[in-house]
Each structure stands twice: as C-alpha cells, then as structure tokens.
C-alpha positions in Angstrom: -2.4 -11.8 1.3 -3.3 -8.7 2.8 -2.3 -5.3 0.4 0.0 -2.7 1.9 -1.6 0.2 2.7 0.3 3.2 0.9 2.0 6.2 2.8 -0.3 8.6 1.3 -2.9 6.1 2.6 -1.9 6.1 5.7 -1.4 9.8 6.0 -5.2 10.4 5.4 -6.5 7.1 7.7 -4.3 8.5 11.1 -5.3 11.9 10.6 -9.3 10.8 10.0 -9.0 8.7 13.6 -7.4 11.9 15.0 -10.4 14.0 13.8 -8.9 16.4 12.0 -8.0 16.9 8.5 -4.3 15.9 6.6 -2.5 19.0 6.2 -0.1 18.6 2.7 2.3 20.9 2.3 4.1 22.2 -1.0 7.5 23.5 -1.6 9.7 24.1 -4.8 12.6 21.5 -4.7 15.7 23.1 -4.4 14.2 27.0 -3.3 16.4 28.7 -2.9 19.2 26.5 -2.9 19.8 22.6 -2.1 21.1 22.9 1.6 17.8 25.8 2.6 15.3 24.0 1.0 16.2 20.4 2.8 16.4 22.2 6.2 12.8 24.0 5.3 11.3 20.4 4.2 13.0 18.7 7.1 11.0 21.9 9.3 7.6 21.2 8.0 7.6 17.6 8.4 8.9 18.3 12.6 5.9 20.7 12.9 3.4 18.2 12.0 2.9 18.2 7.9 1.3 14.9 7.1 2.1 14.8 3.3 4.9 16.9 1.2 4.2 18.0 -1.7 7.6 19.2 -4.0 7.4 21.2 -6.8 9.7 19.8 -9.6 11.5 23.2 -11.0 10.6 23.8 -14.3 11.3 26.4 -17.1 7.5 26.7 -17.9 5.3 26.0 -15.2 1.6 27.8 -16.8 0.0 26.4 -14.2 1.3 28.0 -11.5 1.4 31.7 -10.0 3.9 34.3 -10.1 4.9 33.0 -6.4 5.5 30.1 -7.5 7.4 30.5 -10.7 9.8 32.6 -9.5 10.5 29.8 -6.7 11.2 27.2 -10.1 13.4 30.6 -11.0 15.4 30.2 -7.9 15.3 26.8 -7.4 16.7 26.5 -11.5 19.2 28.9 -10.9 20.3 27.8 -7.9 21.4 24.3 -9.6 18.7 22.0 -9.2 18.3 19.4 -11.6 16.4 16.2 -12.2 19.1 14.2 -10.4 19.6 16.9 -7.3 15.3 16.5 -7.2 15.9 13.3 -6.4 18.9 13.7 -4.2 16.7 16.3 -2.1 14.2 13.3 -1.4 16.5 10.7 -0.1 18.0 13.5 2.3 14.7 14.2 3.7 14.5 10.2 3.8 17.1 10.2 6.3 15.0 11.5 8.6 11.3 11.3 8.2 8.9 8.7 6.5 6.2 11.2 6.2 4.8 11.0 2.5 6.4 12.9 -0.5 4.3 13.5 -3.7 5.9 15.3 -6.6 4.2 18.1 -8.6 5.3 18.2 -11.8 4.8 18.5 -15.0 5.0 15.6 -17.9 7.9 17.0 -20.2 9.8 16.6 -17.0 8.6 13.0 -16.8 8.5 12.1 -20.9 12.0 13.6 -21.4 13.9 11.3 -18.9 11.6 8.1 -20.3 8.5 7.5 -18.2 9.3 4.1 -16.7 13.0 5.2 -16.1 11.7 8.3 -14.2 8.6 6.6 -12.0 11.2 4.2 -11.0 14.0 6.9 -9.8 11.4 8.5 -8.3 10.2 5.7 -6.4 13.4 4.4 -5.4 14.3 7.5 -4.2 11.5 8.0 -1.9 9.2 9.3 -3.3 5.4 8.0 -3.1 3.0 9.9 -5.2 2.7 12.0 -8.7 1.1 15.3 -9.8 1.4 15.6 -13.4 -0.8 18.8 -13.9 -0.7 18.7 -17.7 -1.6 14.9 -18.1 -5.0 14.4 -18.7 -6.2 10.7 -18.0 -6.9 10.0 -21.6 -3.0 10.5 -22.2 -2.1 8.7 -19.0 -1.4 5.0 -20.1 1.9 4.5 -20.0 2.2 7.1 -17.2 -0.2 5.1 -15.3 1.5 1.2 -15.9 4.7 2.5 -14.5 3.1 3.9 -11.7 1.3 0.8 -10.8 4.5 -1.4 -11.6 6.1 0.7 -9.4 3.9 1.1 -6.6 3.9 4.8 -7.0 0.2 6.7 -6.2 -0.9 8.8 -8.7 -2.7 12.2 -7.9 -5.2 14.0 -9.9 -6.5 17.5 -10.0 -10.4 18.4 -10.0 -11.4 22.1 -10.6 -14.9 24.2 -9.9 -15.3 23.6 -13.8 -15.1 19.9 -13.8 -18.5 18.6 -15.1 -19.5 15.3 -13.3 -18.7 12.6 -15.8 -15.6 14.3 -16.1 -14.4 13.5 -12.4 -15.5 10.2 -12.8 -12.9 9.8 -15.5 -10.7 11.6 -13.2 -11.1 9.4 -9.9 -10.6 6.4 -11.8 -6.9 7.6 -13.0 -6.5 8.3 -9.0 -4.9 6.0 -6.2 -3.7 8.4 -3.8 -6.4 11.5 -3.2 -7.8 13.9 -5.6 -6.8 17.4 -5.4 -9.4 19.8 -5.8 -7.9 23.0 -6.4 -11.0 25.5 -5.3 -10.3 28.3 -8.1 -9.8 29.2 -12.0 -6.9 30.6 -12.3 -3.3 29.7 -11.0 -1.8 29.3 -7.7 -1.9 31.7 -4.7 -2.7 32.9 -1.6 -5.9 34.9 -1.6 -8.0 37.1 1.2 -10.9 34.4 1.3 -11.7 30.8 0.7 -13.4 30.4 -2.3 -17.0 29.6 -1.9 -18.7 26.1 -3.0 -16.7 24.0 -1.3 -18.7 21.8 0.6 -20.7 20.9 -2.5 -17.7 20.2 -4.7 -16.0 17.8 -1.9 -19.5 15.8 -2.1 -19.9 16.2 -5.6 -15.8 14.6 -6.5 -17.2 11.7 -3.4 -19.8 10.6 -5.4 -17.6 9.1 -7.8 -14.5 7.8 -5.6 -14.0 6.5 -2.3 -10.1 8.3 -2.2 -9.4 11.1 -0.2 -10.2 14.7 -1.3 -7.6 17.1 -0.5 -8.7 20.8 -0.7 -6.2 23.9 -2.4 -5.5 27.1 -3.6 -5.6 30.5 -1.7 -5.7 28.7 1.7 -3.3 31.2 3.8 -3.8 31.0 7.3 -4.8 29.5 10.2 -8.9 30.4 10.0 -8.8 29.2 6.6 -7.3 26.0 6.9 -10.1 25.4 9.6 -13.2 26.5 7.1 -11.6 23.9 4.3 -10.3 21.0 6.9 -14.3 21.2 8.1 -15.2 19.7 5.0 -11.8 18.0 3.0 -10.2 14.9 4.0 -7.1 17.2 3.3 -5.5 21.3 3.2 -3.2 21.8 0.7 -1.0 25.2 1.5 1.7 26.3 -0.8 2.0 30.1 -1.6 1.7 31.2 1.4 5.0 28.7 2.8 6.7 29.6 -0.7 6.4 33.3 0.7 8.4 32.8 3.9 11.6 32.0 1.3 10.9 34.7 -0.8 10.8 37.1 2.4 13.8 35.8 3.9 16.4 35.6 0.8 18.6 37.8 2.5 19.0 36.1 5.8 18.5 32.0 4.8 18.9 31.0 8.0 15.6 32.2 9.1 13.7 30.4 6.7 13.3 26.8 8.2 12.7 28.5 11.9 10.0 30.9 10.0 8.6 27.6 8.2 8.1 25.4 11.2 6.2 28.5 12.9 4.2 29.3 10.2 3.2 25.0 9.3 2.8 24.8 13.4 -0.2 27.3 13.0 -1.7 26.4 10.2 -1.4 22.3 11.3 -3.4 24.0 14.4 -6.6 25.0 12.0 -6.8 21.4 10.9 -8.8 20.1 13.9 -12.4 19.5 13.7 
C-alpha cells in the first residue's frame, strides 16, 4: 500500500514542479489577540504561503529576538493559552488545508505530557513540530509520539553545525530541515547572510528532505537570493512587524499582511 504523502510534503513537491521555492511563513499564535491573529493567518495563506509556521507563546522564548518576544508578550497577555493554540488552528482549518507547523519550545510540550500534546496537536490540525530546545539525543519519546501520530518533526541546522552533527540532525527529521542562516536570534537584517549555497549542499549531503532557509530574510530581493538556492524561505520578523506597527488600528493588519506575503511570495520564483 502506497504511503501518504504528508502536507508538509506536499507543500515542498508542488512548489518544486512550479519552479520556485516554498515560502513558510511564521506568526505568534494569538498576536495580538485571538480574533486579529486568525484573520492575519487566514491573510497569508489567501496570498499564497505554502507552509505556516505558529509560534507557541511562551514566557521564555531565548531563542528568539526582541520582535519576537514581545509578540509571545502580546500574544500571553492577550489570553492565549495551550487550549486557545489549538483552538486558533482548527479556525484556520475551516478554511484552508495549507500546512501548519508549530514552533515551540519542549516545556510547552513536556508540561502537558508529550503523547497527550502531539496528539492535540495533531487532531487539531496541526502537521509538523519545531521544538528549538530539543536536541535529537533527548528526542525519543518526542519522536514515538510524533510518528504514532503522524505528525512531521522539524529540525534546525545552524552555520556552526559540524557535518556529523547534521547527520544526527536529518535523521531526527521527516518534514524539512530548517537552516536558520545566522548565530544569534531571530530578525530581520539589511543583508542575507553569506554561505548559503554551500550550507544548503552541505545539510543535502546527508538527507534527501527539504531544506528550508531563515533568519533576516525581509523583503522581496531577499527572498529571491535564498529561494535560488533553498527548497524553502522562511520569513517571520519582518510579518511579526506589520502587528507591532499596526496595534493601534487592528484592522489593518491582515490587509497589511496579505500585501506584504503577496510580495515576498513574488521573490520565490526561480
């Protein structure tokens, strides 16, 4: 019997016969509140977003930049919780099938019971994981429950990964790797960082999977140097900004998002 291809899967496969690269977009769940950030999702995914990536709010998130964290900020003040996470995802079920990875972090996952959680998650909607603090020697149990579960795991591979590393790495991954293509923390920067051509071959000499391409990726000329060489652009900071900018006047934030994902979609051609 033939296996179902995944909806991360399939993301990567129609964009490859379309030439171009899968753009993945990220928002904070619940920034700034429930009803804005569904309406900014459901925006991205009408202008053309192949994947969505959602931030899980959390208290502590060291990995990610100040843009980012105060997004958790608002999102946690705002009410989110675990269960309204989840709620968010089967509202943007309603109306699109477009893949939905959560980025999260593993107290988030270990606190609610790791099988309990994957299976929420996946019965909500949801089709991949980012745990940024789980390293793959730690992943077992995280791992079973995915697999039981039919929920793709993601995993992140950074300019300091030495190779036998991302060997270790692509063998804990069944939806794409994520090559995040600076030290440091989230955020939009003036440049694309330089190398990346050589780290996409480098990660695809050890796994057949997609290789998705982030941090500091801002505009449309951007998106067009990475999606030259990545399977995938990841964009977040720079879509987290339009919420920040527009706090005062929520309305304007899913019009602003679907502008701002229609031209960066646009640099994703090849």
């Amino acid at each position: 019997m033939a296996v179902r291809m995944s909806r991360i899967a399939q993301a990567f496969s129609r964009a490859r016969e379309q030439n171009r690269a899968a753009f993945v977009a990220y928002l904070c769940a619940g920034d700034p509140d429930f009803d804005t950030s569904l309406a900014a999702c459901r925006a991205l995914l009408a202008s053309g977003v192949d994947i969505l990536e959602l931030g899980v709010p959390f208290s502590d998130p060291l990995a990610d930049g100040l843009t980012n964290q105060l997004a958790a900020q608002r999102a946690l003040e705002g009410g989110m919780t675990a269960a309204r996470v989840f709620e968010l995802v089967r509202k943007i079920r309603e109306c699109s099938d477009a893949p939905i990875v959560f980025y999260t972090y593993y107290n988030l996952v270990f606190s609610n019971g790791v099988e309990a959680y994957v299976k929420t998650a996946r019965a909500a909607g949801v089709d991949g994981m980012l745990v940024l603090d789980l390293p793959p020697e730690e992943s077992a149990e995280f791992a079973a429950a995915c697999r039981a579960h039919g929920l793709d795991t993601v995993c992140i591979v950074a300019p300091t990964t030495p190779d036998a590393r991302i060997a270790k790495i692509a063998a804990a991954t069944t939806g794409f790797i994520y090559y995040v293509s600076r030290e440091g923390v989230t955020g939009v920067r003036e440049q694309v960082a330089g190398g990346i051509p050589e780290a996409v071959a480098r990660i695809r000499a050890h796994t057949q999977l997609p290789v998705a391409v982030g941090f500091g990726i801002g505009n449309r000329a951007q998106v067009a140097q990475v999606a030259a060489h990545a399977d995938g652009v990841v964009v977040g900071s720079a879509l987290v900004n339009i919420v920040k900018e527009n706090l005062e006047a929520r309305a304007k934030i899913a019009p602003a998002m679907a502008a701002k994902a229609a031209e960066l979609v646009a640099g994703t051609a090849r």
